[in-house]
C-alpha positions in Angstrom: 33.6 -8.1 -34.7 37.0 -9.6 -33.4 37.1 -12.4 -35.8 37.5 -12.9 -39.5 36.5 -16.2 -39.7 32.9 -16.9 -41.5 32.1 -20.0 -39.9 32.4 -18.5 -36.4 31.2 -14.7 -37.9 28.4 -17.2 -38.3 27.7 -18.6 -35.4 28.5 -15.0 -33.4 25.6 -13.6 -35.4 23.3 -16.4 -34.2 24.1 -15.5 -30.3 23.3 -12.0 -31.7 26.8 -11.0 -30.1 28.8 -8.6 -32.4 32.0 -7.7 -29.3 33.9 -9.4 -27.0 32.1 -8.6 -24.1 28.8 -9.5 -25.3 29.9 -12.8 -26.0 31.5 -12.8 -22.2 28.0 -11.9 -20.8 26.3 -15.0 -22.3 27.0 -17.1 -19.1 26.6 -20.4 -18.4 22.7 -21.7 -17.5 24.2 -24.3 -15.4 27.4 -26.4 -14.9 27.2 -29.6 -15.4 29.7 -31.8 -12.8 31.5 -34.5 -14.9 34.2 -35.4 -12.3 34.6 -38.9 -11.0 34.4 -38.4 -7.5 35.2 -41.7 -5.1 31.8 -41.0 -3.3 28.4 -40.3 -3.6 26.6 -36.3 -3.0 23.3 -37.5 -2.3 20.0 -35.2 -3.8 23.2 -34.0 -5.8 23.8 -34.9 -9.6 26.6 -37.3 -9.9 28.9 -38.7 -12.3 29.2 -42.7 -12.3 31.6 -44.8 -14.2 29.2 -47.6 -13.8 28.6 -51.5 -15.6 25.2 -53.1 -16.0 24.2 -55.7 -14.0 20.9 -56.6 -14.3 17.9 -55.1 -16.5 14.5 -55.2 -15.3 11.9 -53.9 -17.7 8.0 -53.5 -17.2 5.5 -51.3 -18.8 5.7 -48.1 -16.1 9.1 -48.5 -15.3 12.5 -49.7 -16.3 14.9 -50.5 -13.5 18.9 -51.1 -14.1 20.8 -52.1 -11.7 24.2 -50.9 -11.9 27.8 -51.1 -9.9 29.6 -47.7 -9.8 33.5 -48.2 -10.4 34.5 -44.8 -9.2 32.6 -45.1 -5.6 32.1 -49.4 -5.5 28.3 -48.5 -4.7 25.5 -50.4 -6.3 22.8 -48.8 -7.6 19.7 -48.4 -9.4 18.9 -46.5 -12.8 15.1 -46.0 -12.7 13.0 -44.7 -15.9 9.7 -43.7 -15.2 7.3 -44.6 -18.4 9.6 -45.4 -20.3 9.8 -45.3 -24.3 10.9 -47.9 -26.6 14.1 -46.2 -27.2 14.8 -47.1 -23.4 15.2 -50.5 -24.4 18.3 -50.1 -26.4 20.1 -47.6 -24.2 21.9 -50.2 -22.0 23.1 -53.9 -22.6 23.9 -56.2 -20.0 27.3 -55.7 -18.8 27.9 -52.9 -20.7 30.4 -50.6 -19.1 28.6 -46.2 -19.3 29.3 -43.4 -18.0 26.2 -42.1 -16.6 24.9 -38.5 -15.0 22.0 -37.7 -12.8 20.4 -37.1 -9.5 21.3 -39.1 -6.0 18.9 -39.9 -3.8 17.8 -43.1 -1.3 14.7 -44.9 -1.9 14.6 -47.5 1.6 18.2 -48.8 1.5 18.3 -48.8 -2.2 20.6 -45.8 -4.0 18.3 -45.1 -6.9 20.1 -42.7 -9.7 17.0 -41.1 -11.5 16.2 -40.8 -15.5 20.2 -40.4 -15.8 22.0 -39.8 -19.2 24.5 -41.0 -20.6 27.4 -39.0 -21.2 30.8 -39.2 -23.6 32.9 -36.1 -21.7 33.9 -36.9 -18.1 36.5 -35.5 -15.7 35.9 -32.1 -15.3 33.0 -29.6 -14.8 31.5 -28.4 -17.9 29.3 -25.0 -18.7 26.0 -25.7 -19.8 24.8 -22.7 -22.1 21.2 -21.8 -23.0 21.6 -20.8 -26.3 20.9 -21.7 -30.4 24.0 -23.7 -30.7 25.1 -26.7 -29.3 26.7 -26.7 -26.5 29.6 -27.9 -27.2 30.2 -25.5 -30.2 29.4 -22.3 -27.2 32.2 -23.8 -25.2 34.5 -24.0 -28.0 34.0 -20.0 -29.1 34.3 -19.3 -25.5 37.9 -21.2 -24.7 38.7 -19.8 -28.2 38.2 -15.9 -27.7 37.7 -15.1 -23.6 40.8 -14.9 -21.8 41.9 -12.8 -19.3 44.2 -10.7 -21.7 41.4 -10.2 -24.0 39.2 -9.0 -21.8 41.3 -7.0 -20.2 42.1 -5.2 -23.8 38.3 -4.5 -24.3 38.9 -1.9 -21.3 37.9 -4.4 -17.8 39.7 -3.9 -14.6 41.8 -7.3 -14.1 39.7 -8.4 -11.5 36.7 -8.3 -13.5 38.0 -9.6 -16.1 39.6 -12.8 -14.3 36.4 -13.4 -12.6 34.3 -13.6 -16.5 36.9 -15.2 -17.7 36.6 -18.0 -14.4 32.7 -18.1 -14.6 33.2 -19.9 -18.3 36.4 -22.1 -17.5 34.6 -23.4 -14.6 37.3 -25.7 -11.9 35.9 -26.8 -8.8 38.0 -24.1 -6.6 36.6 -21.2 -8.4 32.9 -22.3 -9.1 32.8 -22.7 -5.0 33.8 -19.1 -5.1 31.5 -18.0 -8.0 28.4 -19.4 -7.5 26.3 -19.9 -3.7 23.2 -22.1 -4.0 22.7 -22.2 -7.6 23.4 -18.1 -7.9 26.2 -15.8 -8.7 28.1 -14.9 -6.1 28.5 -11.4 -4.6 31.9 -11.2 -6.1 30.7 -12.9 -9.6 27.7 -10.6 -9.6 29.2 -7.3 -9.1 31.6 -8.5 -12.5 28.6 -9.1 -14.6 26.7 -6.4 -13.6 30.1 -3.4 -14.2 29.9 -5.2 -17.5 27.1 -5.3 -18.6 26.7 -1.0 -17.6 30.4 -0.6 -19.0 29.7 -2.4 -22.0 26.4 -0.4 -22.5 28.4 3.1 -22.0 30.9 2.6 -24.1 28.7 1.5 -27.0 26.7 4.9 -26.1 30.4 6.9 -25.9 30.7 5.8 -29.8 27.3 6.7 -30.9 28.1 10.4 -29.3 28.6 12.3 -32.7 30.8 15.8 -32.2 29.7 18.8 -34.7 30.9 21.5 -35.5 28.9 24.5 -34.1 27.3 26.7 -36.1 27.5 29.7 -34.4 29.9 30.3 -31.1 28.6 32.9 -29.3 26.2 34.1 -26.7 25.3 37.5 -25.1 25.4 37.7 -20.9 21.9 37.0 -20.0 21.6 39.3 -17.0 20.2 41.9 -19.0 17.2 39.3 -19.6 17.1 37.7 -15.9 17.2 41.3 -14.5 14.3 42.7 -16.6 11.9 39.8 -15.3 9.0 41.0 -12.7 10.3 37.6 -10.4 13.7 35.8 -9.5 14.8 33.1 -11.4 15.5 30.1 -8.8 19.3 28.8 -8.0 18.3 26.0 -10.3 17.0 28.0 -13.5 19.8 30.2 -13.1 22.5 27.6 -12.8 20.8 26.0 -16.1 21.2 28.7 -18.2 24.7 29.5 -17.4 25.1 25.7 -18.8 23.7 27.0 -22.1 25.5 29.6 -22.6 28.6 27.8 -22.1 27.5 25.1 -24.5 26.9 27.9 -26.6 30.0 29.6 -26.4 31.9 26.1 -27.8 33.2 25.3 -31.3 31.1 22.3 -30.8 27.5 21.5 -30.9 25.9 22.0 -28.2 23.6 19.2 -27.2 21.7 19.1 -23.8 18.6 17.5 -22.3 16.9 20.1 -19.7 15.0 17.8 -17.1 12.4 19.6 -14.8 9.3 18.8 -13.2 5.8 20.5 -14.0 5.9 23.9 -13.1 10.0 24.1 -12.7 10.2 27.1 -14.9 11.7 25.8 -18.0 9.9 28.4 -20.5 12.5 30.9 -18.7 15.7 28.9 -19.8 14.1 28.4 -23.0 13.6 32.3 -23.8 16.9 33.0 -22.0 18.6 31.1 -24.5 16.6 32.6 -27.4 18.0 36.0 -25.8 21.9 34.9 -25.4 21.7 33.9 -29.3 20.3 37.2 -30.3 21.5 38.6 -32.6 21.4 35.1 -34.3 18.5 33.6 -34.7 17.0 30.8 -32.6 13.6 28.4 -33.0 11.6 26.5 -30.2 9.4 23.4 -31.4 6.4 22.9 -29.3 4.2 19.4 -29.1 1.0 21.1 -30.1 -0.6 24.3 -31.0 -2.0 25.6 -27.9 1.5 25.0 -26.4 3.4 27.3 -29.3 0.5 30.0 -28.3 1.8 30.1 -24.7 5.2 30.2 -25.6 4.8 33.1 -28.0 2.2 34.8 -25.4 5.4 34.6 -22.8 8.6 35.3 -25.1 6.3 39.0 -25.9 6.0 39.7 -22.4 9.3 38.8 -21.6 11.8 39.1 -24.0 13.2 43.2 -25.5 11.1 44.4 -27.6 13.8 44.4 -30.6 13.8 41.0 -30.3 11.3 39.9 -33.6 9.1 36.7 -32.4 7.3 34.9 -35.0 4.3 31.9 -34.3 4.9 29.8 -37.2 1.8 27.0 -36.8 -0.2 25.2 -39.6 -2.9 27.9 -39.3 -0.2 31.2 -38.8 2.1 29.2 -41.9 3.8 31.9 -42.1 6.2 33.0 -45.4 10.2 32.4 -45.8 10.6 36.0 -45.9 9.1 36.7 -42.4 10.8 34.0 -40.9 14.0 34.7 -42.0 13.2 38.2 -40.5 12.1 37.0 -37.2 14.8 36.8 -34.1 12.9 33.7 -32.7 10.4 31.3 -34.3 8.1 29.5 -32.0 6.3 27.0 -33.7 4.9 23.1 -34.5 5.7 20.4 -36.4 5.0 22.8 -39.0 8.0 23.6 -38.9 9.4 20.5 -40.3 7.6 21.4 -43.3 8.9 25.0 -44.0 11.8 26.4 -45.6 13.7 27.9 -42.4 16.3 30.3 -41.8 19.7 29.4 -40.5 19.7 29.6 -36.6 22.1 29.4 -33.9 20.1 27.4 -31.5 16.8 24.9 -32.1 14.8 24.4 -28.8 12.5 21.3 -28.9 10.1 21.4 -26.2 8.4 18.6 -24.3 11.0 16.6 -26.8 9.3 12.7 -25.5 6.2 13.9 -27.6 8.6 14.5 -31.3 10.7 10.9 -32.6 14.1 11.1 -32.7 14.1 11.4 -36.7 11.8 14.4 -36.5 14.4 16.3 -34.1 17.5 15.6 -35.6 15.7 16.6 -38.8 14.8 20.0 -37.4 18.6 20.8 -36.7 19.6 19.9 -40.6 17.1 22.3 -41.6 18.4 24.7 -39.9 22.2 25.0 -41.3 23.4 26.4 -44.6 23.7 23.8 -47.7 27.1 22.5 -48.2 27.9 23.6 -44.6 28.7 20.9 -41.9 28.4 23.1 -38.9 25.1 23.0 -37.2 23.1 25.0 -34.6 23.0 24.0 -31.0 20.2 21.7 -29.3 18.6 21.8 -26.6 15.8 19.7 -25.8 13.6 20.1 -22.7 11.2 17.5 -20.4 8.8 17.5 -17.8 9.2 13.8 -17.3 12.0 14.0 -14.6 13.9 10.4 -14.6 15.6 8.5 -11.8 19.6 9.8 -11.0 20.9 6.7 -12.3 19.5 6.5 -15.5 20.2 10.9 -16.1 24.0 9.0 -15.7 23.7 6.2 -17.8 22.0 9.1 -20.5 24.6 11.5 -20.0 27.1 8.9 -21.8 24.9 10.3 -25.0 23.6 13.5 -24.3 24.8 16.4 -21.5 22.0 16.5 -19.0 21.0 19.5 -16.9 17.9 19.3 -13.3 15.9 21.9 -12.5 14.7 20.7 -9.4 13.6 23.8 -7.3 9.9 24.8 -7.7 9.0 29.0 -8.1 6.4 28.6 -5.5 5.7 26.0 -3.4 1.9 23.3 -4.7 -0.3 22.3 -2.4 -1.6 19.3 -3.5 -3.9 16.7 -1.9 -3.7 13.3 -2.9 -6.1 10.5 -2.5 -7.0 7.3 -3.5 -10.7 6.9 -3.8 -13.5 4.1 -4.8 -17.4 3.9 -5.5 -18.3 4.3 -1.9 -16.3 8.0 -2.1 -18.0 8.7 -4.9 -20.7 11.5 -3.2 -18.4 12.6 -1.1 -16.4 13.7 -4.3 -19.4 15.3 -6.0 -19.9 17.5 -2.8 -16.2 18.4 -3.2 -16.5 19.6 -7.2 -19.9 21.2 -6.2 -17.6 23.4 -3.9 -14.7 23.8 -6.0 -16.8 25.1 -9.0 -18.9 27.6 -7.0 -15.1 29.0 -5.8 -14.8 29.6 -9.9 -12.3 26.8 -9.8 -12.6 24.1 -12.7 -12.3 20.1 -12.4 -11.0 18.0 -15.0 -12.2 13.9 -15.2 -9.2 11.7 -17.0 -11.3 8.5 -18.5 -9.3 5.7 -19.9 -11.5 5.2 -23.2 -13.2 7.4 -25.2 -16.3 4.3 -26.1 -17.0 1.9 -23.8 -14.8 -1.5 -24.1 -16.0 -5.0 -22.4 -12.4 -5.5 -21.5 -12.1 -2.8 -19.2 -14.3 -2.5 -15.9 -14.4 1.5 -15.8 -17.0 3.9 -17.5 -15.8 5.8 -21.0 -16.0 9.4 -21.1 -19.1 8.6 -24.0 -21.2 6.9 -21.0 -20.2 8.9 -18.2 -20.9 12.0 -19.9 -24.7 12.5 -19.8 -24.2 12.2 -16.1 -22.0 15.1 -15.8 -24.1 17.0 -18.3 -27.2 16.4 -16.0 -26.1 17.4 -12.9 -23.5 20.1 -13.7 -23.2 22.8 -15.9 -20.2 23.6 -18.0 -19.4 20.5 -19.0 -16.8 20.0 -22.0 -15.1 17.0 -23.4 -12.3 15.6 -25.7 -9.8 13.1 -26.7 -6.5 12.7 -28.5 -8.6 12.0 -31.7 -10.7 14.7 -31.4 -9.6 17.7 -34.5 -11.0 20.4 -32.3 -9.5 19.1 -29.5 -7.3 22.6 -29.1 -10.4 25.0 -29.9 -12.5 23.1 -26.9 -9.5 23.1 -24.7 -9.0 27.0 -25.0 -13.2 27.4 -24.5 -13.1 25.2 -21.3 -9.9 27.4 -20.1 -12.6 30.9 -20.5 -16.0 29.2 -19.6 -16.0 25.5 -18.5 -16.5 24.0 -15.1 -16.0 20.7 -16.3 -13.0 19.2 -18.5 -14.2 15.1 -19.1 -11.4 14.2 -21.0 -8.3 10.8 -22.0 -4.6 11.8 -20.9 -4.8 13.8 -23.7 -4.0 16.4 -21.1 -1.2 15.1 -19.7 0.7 17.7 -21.5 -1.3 20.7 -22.6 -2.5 23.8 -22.0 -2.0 25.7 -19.0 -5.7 26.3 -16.9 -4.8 28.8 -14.7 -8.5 28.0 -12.4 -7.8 24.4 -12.4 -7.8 23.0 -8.8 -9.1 19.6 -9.3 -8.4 16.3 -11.2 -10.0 12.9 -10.9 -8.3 10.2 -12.8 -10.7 7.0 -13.3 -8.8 3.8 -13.4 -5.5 5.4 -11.8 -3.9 1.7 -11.5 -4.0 1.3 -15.4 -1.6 4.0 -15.8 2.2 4.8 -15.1 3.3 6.7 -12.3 5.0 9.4 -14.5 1.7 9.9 -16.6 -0.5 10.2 -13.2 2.2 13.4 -11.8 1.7 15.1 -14.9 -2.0 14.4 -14.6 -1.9 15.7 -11.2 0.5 18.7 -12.4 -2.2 20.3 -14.5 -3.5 21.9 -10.8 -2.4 23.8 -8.6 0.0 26.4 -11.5 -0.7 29.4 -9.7 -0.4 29.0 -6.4 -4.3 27.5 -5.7 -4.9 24.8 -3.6 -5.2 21.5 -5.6 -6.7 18.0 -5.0 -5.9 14.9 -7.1 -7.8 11.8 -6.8 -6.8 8.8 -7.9 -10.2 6.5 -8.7 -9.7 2.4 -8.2 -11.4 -0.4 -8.5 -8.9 -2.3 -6.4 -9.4 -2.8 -2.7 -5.5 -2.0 -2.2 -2.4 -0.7 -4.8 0.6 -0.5 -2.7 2.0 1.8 -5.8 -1.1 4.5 -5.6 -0.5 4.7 -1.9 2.9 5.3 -2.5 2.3 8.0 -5.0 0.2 9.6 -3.0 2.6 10.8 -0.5 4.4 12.8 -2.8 4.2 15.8 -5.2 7.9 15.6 -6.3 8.4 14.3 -9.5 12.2 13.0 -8.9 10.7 11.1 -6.2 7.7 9.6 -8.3 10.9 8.6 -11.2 12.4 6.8 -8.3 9.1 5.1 -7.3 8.5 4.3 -10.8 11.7 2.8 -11.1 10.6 0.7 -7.9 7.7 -0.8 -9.0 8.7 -2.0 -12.6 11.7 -3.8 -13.6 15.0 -1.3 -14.2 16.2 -2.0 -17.4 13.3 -1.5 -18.9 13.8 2.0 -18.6 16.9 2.5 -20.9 14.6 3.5 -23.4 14.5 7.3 -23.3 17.2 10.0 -24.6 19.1 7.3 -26.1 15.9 5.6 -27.4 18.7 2.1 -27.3 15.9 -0.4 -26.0 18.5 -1.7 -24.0 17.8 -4.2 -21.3 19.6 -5.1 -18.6 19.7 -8.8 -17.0 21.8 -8.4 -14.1 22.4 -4.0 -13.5 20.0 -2.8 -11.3 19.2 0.9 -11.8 17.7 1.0 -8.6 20.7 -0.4 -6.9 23.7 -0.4 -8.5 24.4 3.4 -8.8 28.0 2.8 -7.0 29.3 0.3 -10.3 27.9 3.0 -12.9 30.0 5.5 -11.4 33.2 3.1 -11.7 32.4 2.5 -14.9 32.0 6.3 -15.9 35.0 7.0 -14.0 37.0 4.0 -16.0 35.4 5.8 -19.3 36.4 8.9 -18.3 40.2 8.1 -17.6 39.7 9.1 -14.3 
């Protein structure tokens, strides 16, 4: 806080400002234009040094006619229905100064519901805010200057131009503000503060550690020994752990890749550069952990010792603390562990931010402040500008490049499709290939217009055979997953999928009431097909006779490209939500547009 003083300390914590800059960014809702000017701006407000002349009053209306000092005009005060109060505002000849809208009515020069005002000669901030007015202007003239600012880190220029937006004069108002908006020049100010202020908040909250453990083996002995080439991109990434391995200092990085980038590879390459210390992966769910421990056996030297540690494996202290790697599930957070060098979270969206940071405490020797490297992993790629605003708080690594190229077809489909799609499954299944249905409910709702997968599933079971189901609630949700993957045509099911287990025969998804869900949650629908190489179809099923954001979706299979589209369709600063988990939103910085002013302000950060 940069004052000492209760009273204001007070009245600070009421804006809910605790810095300079926050206070700064509260800016005026309007300016209200208190000079005496020697003529009239008509359909403008105006400010009248003005003496009653006559007072005409009537039920509907109460008219006052005036003569205006500053201008020598006449006019007239109208009141429409007025209130008794009215009565006692003006006396005859008594000498106001008054404020409020110009316009003509005939010949007559009507001033409209004006109000009577005490502070004249100069233009006045209007803020929008708990306090009085007057008491906002007062803090403002108090703590913003140019010098202050300045000191809190803002170019000059900026830092005038704030300062000028809340000690408004009628040269630089004319320069601030066009038709009622911030200027171009006004705007760009507000909007590098309001991103530097947000980084440099994030810059504090990034804690240094020491490291646990400082080493890490070459990992071309483990990218050699694999029966494919690691892309450019995979590669690249784990050279980036091993050099936040080899530091003194924690190590903590966000992997970002899309469905199917390949991140299980970075993930066991790093268990192998930490051998011979010890490393741990945390997976979302149970069937994921059995994947994971299925690929680091097929992959990784056999001296390396992998343990599955889940709540049905629950395996003892002494076998993990004889185990190389431990692959398990929030299990995990409930076990004695062994000290590691690195903890791998994957999917990390699907764990809380208390539940990972807990993981890594676990993990380090009592007493000892050093603790093991983190590395967390996503299939939710983000838009550029928001991996820079996040990389303020936590390193961030892309794997963009794809193994092998998906063939997906996308379309957007409604009841009059509908046999045209059965035809389609009928096809797919006698191929072998397998169809999952995404439903939005699990029982049927009278507030939403589509089926539930409880009434649309005696149709499925009727005319198909094969036919499984489940649903975030369901406890055997896992055990009928890993039945469909061996003998199911069918998979009827609630995005409970969205991140899951891999079905290698899956060509085909049909999400019902596509509009109802986010872009990000329909790719990873749509990545569930197509993981080895098949053809896949995705078909997104809508009740709406157009959605400019399906058809937009449709036309691509990147998920970069569906994080920028996302970031189109809903409003930017409501996606400052993720790694740093701040809630932050922004009311003038655009993610989708101002890219350019983050990158001063990182470069300002930075010293560079």
């Amino acid at each position: 806080m940069f004052t000492d003083d209760p009273k204001e300390r007070e009245k600070l914590a009421k804006l809910h400002v605790g810095d300079l800059l926050g206070l700064a960014l509260i800016l005026p809702h309007h300016y209200d234009d208190n000079r005496l000017l020697d003529h009239l701006r008509m359909h403008e407000e105006n400010t009248v040094d003005a003496t009653v002349t006559q007072i005409a009053f009537t039920p509907k209306q109460l008219k006052v006619t005036l003569h205006a000092h500053n201008t020598d005009d006449i006019l007239t005060a109208v009141f429409f229905n007025p209130k008794r109060f009215h009565r006692s505002m003006f006396a005859q000849n008594g000498r106001y100064f008054l404020r409020g809208k110009i316009s003509l009515f005939g010949a007559q020069i009507q001033i409209v519901q004006p109000k009577i005002i005490t502070q004249v000669g100069g233009i006045v901030p209007s803020y929008k805010t708990p306090l009085q007015n007057r008491s906002v202007v007062a803090l403002m003239q108090r703590y913003l200057t140019p010098e202050a600012l300045a000191a809190e880190g803002l170019p000059a220029r900026y830092a005038q131009t704030l300062f000028d937006l809340h000690n408004p004069t009628e040269e630089n108002l004319d320069r601030l503000r066009k038709n009622g908006a911030l200027a171009p020049e006004a705007l760009r100010a507000v909007k590098f503060t309001e991103i530097y202020r947000y980084l440099k908040r994030m810059k504090g909250k990034k804690s240094e550690h020491p490291a646990r453990f400082s080493e890490a083996r070459d990992p071309e002995g483990f990218i050699q020994n694999l029966p494919f080439t690691l892309t450019d991109d995979q590669q690249h990434a784990i050279r980036q752990l091993q050099t936040d391995m080899q530091s003194t200092k924690q190590g903590r990085r966000i992997i970002i890749g899309d469905v199917g980038c390949g991140k299980t590879m970075v993930m066991l390459a790093a268990a192998y550069m930490a051998h011979p210390n010890k490393a741990i992966i945390m997976a979302p769910t149970t069937i994921l952990a059995n994947q994971l421990f299925e690929e680091a056996n097929k992959h990784l030297p056999e001296t390396m010792r992998i343990a599955l540690h889940t709540q049905k494996s629950n395996l003892k202290k002494e076998e993990l603390a004889a185990s190389d790697l431990i692959i398990g599930t929030h299990a995990l957070l409930h076990t004695e562990l062994p000290e590691v060098a690195v903890v791998m979270i994957d999917e990390q969206h699907r764990f809380g931010t208390k539940q990972r940071h807990e993981l890594s405490l676990m993990t380090r020797q009592e007493g000892n402040k050093a603790l093991p490297h983190i590395f967390q992993f996503s299939a939710t790629p983000i838009p550029r500008t928001q991996a820079m605003v996040e990389s303020t708080l936590i390193d961030v690594t892309f794997i963009r490049q794809i193994p092998f190229t998906k063939t997906i077809d996308t379309a957007v489909i409604g009841k009059p499709d509908f046999k045209a799609l059965l035809d389609h499954i009928r096809s797919e299944i006698a191929q072998n290939h397998q169809v999952l249905v995404i439903y939005p409910l699990v029982e049927a709702s009278e507030n939403i217009e589509y089926q539930s997968i409880d009434e649309a599933r005696s149709f499925w079971e009727k005319n198909f055979e094969g036919v499984y189901s489940t649903h975030g609630k369901d406890k055997d949700k896992e055990k009928v997953l890993v039945e469909f993957r061996e003998k199911g045509n069918i998979l009827l099911a609630t995005t409970v999928v969205e991140v899951g287990i891999s079905l290698p025969r899956l060509t085909t998804v049909v999400i019902s009431g596509a509009e109802r869900l986010g872009l990000a949650t329909l790719h990873q629908l749509k990545g569930r097909v197509s993981r080895t190489g098949l053809k896949g179809y995705c078909y997104l099923y809508t009740n709406l006779q157009n959605s400019e954001r399906l058809n937009e979706f449709m036309k691509t299979t990147n998920g970069f490209e569906v994080a920028e589209l996302d970031l189109k369709f809903r409003k930017s600063g409501d996606l400052i939500d993720g790694i740093a988990q701040s809630g932050e939103h922004f009311e003038y910085f655009d993610m989708r547009e101002d890219g350019e002013i983050l990158e001063e302000a990182k470069r300002l950060l930075s010293g560079y």
